[in-house]
C-alpha positions, 0 to 999 in steps of 0.5 A, spaced: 255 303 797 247 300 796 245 305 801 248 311 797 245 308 791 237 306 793 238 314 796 240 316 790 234 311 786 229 314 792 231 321 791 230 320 783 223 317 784 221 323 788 223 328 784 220 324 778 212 324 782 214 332 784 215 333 777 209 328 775 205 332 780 206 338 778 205 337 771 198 334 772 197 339 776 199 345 772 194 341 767 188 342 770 190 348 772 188 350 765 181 348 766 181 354 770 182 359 764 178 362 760 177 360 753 178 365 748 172 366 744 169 373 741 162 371 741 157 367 744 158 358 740 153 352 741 155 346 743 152 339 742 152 334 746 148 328 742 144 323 745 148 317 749 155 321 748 159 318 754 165 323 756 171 321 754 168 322 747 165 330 749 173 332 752 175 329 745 171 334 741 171 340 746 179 338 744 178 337 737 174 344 737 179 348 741 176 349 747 182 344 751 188 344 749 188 337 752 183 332 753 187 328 757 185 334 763 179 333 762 179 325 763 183 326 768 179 331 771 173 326 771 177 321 774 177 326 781 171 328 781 166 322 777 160 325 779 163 332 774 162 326 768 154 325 768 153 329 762 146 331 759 145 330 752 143 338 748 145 344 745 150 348 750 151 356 748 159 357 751 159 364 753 166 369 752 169 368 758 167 361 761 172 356 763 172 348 760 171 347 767 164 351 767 162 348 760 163 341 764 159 344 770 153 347 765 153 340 762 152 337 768 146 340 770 144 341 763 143 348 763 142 347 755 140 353 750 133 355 750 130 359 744 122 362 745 116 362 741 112 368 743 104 368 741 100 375 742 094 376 745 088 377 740 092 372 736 088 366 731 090 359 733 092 360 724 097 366 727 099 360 733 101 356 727 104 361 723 109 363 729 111 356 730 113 354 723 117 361 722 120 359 729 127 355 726 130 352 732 124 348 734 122 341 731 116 341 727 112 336 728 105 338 726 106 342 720 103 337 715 097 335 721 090 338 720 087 342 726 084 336 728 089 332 729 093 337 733 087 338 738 086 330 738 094 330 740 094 335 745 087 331 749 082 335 746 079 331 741 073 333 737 074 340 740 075 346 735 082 350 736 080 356 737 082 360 744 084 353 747 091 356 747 094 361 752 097 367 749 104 367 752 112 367 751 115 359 751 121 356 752 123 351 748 131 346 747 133 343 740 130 337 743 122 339 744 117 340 737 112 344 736 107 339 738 111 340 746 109 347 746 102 347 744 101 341 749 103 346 755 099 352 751 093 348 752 094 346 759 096 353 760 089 355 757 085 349 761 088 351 768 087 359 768 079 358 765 078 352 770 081 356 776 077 364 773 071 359 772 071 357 780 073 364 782 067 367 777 061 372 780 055 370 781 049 372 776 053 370 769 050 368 762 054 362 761 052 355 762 060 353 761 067 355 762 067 354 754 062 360 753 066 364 758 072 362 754 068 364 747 066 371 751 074 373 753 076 372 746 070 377 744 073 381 749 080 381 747 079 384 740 075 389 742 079 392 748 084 396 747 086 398 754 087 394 759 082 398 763 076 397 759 076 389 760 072 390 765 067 395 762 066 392 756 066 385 759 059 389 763 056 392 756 055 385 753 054 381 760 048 386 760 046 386 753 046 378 753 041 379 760 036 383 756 036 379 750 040 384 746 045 382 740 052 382 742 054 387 735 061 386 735 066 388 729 071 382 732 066 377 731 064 378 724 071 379 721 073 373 723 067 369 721 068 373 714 075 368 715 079 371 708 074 375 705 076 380 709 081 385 706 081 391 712 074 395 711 067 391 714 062 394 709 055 396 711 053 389 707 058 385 711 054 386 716 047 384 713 051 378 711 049 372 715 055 368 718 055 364 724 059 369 728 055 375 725 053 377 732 049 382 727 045 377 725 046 371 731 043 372 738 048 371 744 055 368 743 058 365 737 059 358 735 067 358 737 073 363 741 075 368 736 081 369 739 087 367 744 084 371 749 090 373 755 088 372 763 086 378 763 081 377 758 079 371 762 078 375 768 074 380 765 069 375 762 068 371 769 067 378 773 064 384 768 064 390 772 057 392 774 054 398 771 049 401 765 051 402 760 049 398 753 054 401 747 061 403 747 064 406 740 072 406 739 075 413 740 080 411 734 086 411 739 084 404 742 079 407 748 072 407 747 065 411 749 060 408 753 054 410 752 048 408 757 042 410 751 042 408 743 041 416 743 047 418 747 051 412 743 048 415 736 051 422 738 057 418 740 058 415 733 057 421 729 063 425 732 068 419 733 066 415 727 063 419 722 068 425 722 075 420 723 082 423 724 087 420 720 090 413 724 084 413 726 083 405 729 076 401 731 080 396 735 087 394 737 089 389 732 097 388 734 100 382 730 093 382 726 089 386 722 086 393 722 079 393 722 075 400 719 068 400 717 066 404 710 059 406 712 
């Protein structure tokens, strides 16, 4: 009779842990199920969240239908629970399982700040304030304070950032971003700077910096950098003034409303290279690698003037007469749409003569 009983009480404890087993494995097999979502949905995870307390809230949120799965799936696999802290997007088909793994390798959601070539260090600024996920951190700081906090104390803002698309995390500011620009800019000028040609105007990198920024606005063609690049070389080699529109319309700063005018020109500044002998003061602009490139390898040639076509391209001229001749049919009978030089992101220039 106690024989029959503990078979009956044995059979009894294995059906119970075939039927527990079962259980648990049907359990976890729901985290094999993708969750039902229509769209894409961020998921916070703050800072020093243990596990246990994100499956309460994927449970909570409606992602599990249990959070005892998800410990439980922790319990087997302990390496799946080192969770990083950040903004996760969950995406219409995932699994709880693969918002774990993401959350793992802390694949956290990365928006972009986007800075155009051709761009002033104030449109940089512009860009970063309009930009909602990123922390503001410099929004209230002088230019200076920036350029102290990004290691280049005492140095004007001007050109020292590299024009580019950047990912960022919620957990990253604006100063971040600008830390990566600088050094961005800093690596590409040090390594055109060792690669340049020989017999360059430039003392410093920092002159060759200021001469791709020139370049960078007058350009509206990437095959012209080199070209115009060799025009203001040669010109600064025989003494003659740059006589760029870019320059001055940066150094008349926000009194300029889209037109230069004759007396913009006559207009001493120390960015009128109308007025100014070799390079202005400070970069202009962001200037591309392309740019940078151009500056520190001008093509060879003798052409001393260009005058833009109105569509973005120029007409070299290797004398005042032919450059003369030149302006008179570009610039003195325009077409409508007509255009000096590209201005993507920033203003026109025209000039009323």
């Amino acid at each position: 009779m106690f024989k029959k009983l503990l078979i009956v009480v044995v059979a009894v404890f294995v059906l119970a842990a075939a039927g527990g087993g079962l259980w648990a494995w049907q359990g976890l097999q729901t985290l094999k199920q993708p969750v039902a979502l229509d769209e894409p949905v961020l998921f916070n995870v703050p800072a020093g969240t243990g596990f246990s307390r994100v499956a309460r809230q994927l449970e909570n949120e409606g992602y599990v239908s249990d959070a005892l799965w998800l410990r439980l799936y922790g319990r087997l696999y302990p390496d799946q629970t080192r969770i990083k802290a950040g903004d996760y997007e969950f995406l219409p088909g995932m699994t709880p399982v693969a918002m774990v793994d993401a959350m793992v390798e802390g694949k956290v959601k990365l928006w972009s700040v986007q800075f155009i070539e051709g761009w002033t260090f104030r449109d940089m600024r512009a860009a970063l304030a309009r930009s909602e996920r990123l922390k503001k951190v410099t929004s209230d700081w002088t230019d200076e304070q920036i350029m102290a906090a990004v290691g280049a104390e005492g140095q004007h803002p001007e050109g020292w950032f590299f024009p580019d698309t950047y990912m960022f995390s919620s957990s990253e500011s604006d100063l971040d971003v600008l830390k990566r620009a600088h050094n961005r800019m800093v690596s590409v000028l040090e390594d055109e700077w060792q690669n340049r040609a020989e017999g360059l105007p430039y003392d410093t990198p920092y002159e060759a910096l200021i001469m791709a920024s020139i370049v960078e606005r007058e350009t509206g063609v990437p095959w012209e950098r080199g070209e115009v690049a060799g025009v203001f070389v040669r010109r600064l080699h025989k003494g003659m003034r740059l006589q760029t529109d870019p320059t001055v319309i940066y150094g008349m700063g926000d009194q300029y409303q889209g037109r230069i005018r004759r007396s913009d020109l006559q207009t001493y500044t120390p960015y009128n290279t109308y007025r100014i002998n070799g390079l202005p003061p400070t970069p202009i602009a962001l200037p591309g690698r392309d740019s940078v490139h151009a500056a520190l390898h001008p093509e060879d040639g003798d052409t001393l003037y260009f005058v833009a076509r109105g569509d973005g391209s120029h007409k070299f001229s290797r004398t005042l007469a032919e450059h003369q001749k030149a302006v008179r049919e570009y610039q003195l009978n325009r077409r409508e749409g007509y255009r000096s030089f590209p201005a993507p992101g920033t203003l026109n220039n025209s000039r009323e003569e």
